[in-house]
N, C-alpha and C positions, 0 to 999 in steps of 0.2 A: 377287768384286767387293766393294769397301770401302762401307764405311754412306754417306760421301760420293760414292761414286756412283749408292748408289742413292739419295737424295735429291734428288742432281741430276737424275737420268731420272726420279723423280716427279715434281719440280716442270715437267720440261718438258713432260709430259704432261698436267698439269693447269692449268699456266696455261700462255693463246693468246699468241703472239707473243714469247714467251719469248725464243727467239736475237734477235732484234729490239731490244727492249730490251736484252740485252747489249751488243748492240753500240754503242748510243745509249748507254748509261753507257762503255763503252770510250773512244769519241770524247771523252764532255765530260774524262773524266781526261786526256786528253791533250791538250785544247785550253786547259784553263784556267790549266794552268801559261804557257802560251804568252801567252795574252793578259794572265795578272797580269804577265810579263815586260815585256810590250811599253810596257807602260805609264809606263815609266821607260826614261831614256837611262842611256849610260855611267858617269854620273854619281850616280847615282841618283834623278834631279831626274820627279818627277810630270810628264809630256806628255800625260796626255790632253785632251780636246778639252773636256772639262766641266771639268777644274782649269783651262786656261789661259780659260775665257770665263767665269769665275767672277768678281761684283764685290766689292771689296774697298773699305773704306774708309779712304782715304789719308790725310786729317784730320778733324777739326772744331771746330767754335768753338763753346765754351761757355761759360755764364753759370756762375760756381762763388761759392758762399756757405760762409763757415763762423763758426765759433764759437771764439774762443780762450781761456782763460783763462789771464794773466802780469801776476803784482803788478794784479791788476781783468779785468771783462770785457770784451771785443772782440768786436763783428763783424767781417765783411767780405765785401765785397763786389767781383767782378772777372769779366773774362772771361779765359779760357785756350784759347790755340791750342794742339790735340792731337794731336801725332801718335802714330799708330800703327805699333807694331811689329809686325810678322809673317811668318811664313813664306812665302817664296815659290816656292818649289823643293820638298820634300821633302814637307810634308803642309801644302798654300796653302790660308792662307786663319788659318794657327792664330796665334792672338794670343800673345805674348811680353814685351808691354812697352807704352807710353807714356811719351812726351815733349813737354814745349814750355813757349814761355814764356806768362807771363800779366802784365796790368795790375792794379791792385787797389786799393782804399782799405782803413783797417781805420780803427773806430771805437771810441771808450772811450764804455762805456755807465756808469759811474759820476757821479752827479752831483756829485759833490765838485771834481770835474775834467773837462773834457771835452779828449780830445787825438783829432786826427786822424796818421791814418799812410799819406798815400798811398806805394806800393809797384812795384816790378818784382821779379820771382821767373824764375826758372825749377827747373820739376819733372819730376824723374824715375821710373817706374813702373817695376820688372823682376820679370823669372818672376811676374807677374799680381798679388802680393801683398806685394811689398816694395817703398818709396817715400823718395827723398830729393828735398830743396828747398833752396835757397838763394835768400833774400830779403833786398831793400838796402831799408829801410822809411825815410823820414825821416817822423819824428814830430812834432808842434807842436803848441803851446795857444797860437799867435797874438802869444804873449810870447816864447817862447824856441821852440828846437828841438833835436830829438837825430837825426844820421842813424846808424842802426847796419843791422849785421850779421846776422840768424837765422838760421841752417842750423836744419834739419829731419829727423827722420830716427823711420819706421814704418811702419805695414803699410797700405794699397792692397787693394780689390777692382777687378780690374781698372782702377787710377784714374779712378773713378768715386766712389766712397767711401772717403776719404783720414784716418786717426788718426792723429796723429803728436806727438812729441817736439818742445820746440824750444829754443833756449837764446840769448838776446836779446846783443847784443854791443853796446853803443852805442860812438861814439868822441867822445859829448861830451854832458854834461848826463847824466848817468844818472838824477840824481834827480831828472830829467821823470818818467823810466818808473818807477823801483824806488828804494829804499835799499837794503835787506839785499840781497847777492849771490844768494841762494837764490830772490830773487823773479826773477832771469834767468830760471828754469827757464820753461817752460809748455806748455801742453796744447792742441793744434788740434785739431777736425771739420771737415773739407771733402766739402760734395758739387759735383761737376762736372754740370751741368748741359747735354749736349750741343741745339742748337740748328741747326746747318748742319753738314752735310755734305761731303765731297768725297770721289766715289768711281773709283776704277780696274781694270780686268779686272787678273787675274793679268797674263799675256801684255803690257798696257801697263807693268807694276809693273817686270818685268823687263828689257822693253827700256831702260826708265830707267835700271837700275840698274846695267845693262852697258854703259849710254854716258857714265857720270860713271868 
């Protein structure tokens, strides 16, 4: 008889219930491949009963403040409707992105000049830490105005906390905003401030998303 049998006939001999528990680990190896299977259609899309009544947050409305500096300082001030991206099939629930548009004002905090910039934007958040925007800002100090162009473009924590690039494009009066070219350039901080809610089970996420 081999060392491994006799190991085996001491341990049955000294631990109770020994065939018993074999047979209790036998069952769970063979049952758990079954049930991780089961868990997923053809497809490979997550069906359990905890992923489809899992809730999800489908937007929200946030207060979003930041900080810019281009040719002077800016505030601003606005809210942004967010939606959210996510998974809903494969592992629900995992975040991917953000979008939506926003209202805004932005303010010149120099005293030399005071110019307002109310605003419409819409912004994009992907794979959780990459962010672009595209804003039509018109500008005025009440005497004249400049409406221009910003796109935006930098990194996003989950868009929630937004740094980014931006490069001013006016299509008239420039030297409202700037003279030298180089003063287009500037620098954003945005935090999104969420405020309201709207949330969905997986299983509602879906059915939506199969009947558009």
């Amino acid at each position: 008889m081999c060392k491994v049998d006799l190991i085996a006939n001491l341990i049955k001999k000294k631990v109770p219930g020994y065939a018993v528990m074999v047979r209790i680990v036998f069952v769970a190896l063979l049952v758990f491949p079954i049930q991780c299977y089961a868990q997923y259609d053809g497809h490979g899309y997550d069906t359990t009963k905890l992923a489809l009544s899992k809730t999800l947050t489908d937007y929200a409305w946030s207060v979003k403040a930041s900080y810019m500096y281009q040719a002077g300082n800016y505030v601003e001030l606005g809210i942004l409707r967010q939606k959210y991206h996510q998974d809903l099939y494969y592992h629900p629930g995992e975040l991917y992105g953000t979008s939506g548009p926003s209202i805004a004002c932005e303010v010149n905090l120099d005293f030399d000049k005071k110019i307002f910039g109310p605003k419409v934007a819409y912004e994009v958040s992907v794979l959780r830490f990459f962010t672009a925007k595209a804003n039509l800002i018109y500008y005025t100090d009440f005497d004249r105005s400049a409406l221009s162009f910003t796109p935006e473009l930098g990194l996003s924590f989950f868009g929630f906390v937004v740094v980014s690039g931006r490069y001013c494009i006016p299509f008239s009066n420039k030297d409202l905003l700037y003279e030298d070219s180089f003063d287009a350039l500037g620098l954003s901080v945005t935090i999104n401030f969420p405020v309201s809610f709207k949330s969905l089970t997986v299983l509602e996420m879906r059915d939506r998303m199969e009947r558009k």
